[in-house]
VOVOTOR-265333 format. One record per atom (N, C-alpha, C): residue number from 0; atom name; x, y, z. Coordinates in steps of 0.1 Angstrom, whole numbers, plus 5000, padded with zeros to 4 digits. Layout:
% residues N
n->NUM&atom->CA&x->X&y->Y&z->Z
...
//
This chain:
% residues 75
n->0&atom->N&x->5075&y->1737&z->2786
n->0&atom->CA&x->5083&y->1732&z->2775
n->0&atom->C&x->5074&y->1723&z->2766
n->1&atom->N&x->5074&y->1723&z->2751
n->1&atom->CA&x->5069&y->1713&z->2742
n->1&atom->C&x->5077&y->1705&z->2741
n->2&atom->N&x->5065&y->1692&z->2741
n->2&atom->CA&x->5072&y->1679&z->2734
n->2&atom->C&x->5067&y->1676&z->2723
n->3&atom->N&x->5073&y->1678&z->2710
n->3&atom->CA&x->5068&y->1674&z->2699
n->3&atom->C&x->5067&y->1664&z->2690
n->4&atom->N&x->5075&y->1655&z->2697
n->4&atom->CA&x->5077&y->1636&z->2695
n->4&atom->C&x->5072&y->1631&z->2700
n->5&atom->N&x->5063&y->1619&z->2694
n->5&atom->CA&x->5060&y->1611&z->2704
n->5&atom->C&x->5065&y->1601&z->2714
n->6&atom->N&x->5077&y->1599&z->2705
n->6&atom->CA&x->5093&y->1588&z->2708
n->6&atom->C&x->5097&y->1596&z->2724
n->7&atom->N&x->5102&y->1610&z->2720
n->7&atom->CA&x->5103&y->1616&z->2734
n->7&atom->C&x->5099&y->1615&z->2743
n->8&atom->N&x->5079&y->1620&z->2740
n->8&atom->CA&x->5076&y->1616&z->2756
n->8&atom->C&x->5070&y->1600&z->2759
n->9&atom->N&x->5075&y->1595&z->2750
n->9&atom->CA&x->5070&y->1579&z->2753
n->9&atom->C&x->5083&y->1577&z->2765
n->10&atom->N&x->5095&y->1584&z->2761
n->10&atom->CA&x->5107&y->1582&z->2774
n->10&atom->C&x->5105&y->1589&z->2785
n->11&atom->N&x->5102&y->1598&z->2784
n->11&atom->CA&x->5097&y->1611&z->2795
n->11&atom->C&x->5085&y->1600&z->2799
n->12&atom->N&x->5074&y->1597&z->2801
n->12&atom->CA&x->5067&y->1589&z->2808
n->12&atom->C&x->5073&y->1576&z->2815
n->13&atom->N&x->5083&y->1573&z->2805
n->13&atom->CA&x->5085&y->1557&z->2810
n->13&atom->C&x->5095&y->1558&z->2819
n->14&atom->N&x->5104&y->1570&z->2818
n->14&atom->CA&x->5109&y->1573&z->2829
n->14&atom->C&x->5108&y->1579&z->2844
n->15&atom->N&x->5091&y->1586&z->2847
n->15&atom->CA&x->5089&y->1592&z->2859
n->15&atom->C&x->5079&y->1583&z->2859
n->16&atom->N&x->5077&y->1573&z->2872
n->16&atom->CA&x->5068&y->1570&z->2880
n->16&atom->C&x->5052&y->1571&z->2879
n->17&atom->N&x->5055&y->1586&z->2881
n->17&atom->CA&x->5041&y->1593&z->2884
n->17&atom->C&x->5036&y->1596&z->2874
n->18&atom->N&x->5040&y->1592&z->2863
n->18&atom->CA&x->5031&y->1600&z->2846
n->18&atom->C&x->5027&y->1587&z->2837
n->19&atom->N&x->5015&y->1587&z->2835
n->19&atom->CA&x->5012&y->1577&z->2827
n->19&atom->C&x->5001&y->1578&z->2815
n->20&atom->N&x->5000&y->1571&z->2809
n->20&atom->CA&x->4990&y->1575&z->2793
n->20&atom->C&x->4975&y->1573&z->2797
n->21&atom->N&x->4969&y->1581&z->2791
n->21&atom->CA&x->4954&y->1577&z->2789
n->21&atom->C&x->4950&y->1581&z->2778
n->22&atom->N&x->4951&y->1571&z->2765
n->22&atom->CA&x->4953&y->1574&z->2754
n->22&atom->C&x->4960&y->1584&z->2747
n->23&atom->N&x->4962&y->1598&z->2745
n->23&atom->CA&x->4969&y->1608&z->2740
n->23&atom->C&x->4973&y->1615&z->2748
n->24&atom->N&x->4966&y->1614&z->2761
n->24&atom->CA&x->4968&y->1623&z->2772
n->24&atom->C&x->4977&y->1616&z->2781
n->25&atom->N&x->4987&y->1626&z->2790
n->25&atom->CA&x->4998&y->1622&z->2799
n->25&atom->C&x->4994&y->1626&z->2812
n->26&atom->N&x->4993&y->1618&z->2820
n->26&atom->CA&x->4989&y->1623&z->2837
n->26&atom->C&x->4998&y->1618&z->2847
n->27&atom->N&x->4997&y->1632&z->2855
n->27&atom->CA&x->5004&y->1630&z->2865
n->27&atom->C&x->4998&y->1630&z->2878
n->28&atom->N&x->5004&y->1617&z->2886
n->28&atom->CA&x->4991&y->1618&z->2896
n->28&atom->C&x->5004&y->1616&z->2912
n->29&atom->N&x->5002&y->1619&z->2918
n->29&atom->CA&x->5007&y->1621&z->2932
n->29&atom->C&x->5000&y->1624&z->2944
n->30&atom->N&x->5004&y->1615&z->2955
n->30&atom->CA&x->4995&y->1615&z->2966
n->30&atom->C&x->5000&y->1626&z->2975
n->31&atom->N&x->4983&y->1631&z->2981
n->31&atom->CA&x->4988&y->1644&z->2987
n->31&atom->C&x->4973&y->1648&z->2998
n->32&atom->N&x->4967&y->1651&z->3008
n->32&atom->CA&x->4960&y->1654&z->3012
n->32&atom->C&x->4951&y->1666&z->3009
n->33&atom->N&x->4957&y->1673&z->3003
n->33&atom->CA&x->4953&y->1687&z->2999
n->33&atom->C&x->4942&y->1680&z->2981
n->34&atom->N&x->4947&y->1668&z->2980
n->34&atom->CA&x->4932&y->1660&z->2970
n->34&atom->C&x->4920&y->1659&z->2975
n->35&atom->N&x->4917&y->1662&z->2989
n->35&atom->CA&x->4902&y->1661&z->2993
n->35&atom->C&x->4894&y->1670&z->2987
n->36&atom->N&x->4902&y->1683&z->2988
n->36&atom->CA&x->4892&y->1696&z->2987
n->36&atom->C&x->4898&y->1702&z->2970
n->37&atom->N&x->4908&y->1694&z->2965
n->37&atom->CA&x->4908&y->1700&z->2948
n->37&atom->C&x->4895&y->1694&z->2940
n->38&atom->N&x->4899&y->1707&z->2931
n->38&atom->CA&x->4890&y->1699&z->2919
n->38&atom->C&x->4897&y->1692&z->2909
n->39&atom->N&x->4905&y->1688&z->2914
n->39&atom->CA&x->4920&y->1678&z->2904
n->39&atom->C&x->4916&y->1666&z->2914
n->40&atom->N&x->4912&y->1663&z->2922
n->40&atom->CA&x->4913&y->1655&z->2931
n->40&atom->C&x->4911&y->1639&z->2931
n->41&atom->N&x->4915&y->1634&z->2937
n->41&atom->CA&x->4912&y->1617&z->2930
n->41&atom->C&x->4914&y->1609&z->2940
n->42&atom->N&x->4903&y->1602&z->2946
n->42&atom->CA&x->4904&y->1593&z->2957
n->42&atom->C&x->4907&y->1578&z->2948
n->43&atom->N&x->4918&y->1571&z->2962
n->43&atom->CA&x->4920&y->1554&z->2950
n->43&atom->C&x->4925&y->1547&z->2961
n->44&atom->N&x->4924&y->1537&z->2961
n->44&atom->CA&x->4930&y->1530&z->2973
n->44&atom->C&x->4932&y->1532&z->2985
n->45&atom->N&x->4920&y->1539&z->2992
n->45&atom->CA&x->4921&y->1548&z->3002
n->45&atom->C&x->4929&y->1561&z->3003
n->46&atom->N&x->4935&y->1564&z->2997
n->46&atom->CA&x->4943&y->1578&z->2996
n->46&atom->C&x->4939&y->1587&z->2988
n->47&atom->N&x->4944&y->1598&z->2986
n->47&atom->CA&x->4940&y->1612&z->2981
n->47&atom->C&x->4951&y->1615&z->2973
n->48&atom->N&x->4950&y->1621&z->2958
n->48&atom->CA&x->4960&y->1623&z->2950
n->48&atom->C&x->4954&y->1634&z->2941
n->49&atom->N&x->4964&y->1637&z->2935
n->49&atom->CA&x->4960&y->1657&z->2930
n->49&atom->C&x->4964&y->1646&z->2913
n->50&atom->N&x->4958&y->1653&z->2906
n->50&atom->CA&x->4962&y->1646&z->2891
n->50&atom->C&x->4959&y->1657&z->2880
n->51&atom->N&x->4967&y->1658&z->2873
n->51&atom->CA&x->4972&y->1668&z->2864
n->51&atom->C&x->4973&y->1664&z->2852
n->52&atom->N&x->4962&y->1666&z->2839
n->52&atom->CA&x->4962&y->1661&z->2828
n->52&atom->C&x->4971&y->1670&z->2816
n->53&atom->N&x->4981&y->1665&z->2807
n->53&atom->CA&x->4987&y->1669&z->2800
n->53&atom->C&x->4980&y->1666&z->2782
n->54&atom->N&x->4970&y->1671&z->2777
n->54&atom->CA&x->4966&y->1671&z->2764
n->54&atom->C&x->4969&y->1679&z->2755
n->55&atom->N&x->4978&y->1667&z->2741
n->55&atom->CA&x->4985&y->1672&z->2732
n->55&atom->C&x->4977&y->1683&z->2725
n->56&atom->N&x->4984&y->1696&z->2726
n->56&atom->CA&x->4977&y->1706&z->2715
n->56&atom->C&x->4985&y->1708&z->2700
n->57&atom->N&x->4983&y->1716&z->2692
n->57&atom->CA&x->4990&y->1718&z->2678
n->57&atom->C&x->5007&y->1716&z->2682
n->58&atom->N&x->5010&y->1725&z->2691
n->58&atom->CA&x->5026&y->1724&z->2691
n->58&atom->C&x->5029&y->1713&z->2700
n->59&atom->N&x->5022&y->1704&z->2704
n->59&atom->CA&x->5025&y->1691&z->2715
n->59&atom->C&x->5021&y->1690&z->2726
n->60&atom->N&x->5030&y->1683&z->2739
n->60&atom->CA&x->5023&y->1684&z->2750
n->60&atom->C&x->5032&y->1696&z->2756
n->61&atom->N&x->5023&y->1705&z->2765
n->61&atom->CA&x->5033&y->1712&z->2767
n->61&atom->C&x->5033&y->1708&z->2782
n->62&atom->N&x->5046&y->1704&z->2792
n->62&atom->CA&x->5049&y->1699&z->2804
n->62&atom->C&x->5056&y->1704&z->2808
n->63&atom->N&x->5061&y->1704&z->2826
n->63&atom->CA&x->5073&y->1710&z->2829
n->63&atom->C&x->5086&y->1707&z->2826
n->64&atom->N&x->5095&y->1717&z->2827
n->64&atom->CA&x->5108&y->1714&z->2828
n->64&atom->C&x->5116&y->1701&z->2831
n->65&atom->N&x->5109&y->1703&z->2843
n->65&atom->CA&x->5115&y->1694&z->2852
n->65&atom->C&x->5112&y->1684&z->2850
n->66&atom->N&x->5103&y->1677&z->2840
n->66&atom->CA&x->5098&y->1665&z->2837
n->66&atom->C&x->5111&y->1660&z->2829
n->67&atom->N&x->5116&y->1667&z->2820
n->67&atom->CA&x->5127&y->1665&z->2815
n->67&atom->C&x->5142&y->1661&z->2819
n->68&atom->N&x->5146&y->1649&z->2821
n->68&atom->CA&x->5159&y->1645&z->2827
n->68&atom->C&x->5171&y->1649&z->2819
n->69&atom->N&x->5178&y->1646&z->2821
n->69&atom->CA&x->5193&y->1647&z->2818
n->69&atom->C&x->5196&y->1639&z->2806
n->70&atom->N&x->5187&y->1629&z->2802
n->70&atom->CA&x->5186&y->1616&z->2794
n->70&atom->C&x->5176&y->1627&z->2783
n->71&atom->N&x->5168&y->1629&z->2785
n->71&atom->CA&x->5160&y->1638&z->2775
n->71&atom->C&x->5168&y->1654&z->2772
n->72&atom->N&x->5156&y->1658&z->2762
n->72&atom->CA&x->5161&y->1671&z->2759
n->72&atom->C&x->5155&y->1675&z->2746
n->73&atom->N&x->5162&y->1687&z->2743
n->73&atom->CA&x->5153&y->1688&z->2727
n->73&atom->C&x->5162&y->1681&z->2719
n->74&atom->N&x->5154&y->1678&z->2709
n->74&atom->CA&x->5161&y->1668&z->2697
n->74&atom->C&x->5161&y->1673&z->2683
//
């Protein structure tokens, strides 16, 4: 799914936990053991986490579905 607002996914992040900015880019990071041996992989605080970068292209960011709540939607 595109997000083509930035107002949108400024809610779409502020609402899940696990998704946060790094400058333009939206990432999603969750702890999981199967981080040792990805190449997504990201050691922090002694734990292992898989992390998934979302960078805006021409039509937006494109993210899952499921990122989208009940509170969002298209606009």
């Amino acid at each position: 799914m595109f997000i083509t607002s930035l107002e949108e996914m400024e809610d779409i992040v502020k609402s899940k936990k696990f998704l946060h900015w790094d400058g333009w880019t939206v990432i999603q990071t969750f702890p999981t053991e199967k981080g040792r041996t990805s190449k997504f992989g990201l050691y922090r605080n002694n734990r292992w986490f898989i992390q998934k970068r979302f960078v805006p292209g021409v039509k937006g960011w494109n993210i899952p579905e499921k990122f989208v709540g009940p509170k969002q939607g298209k606009r």
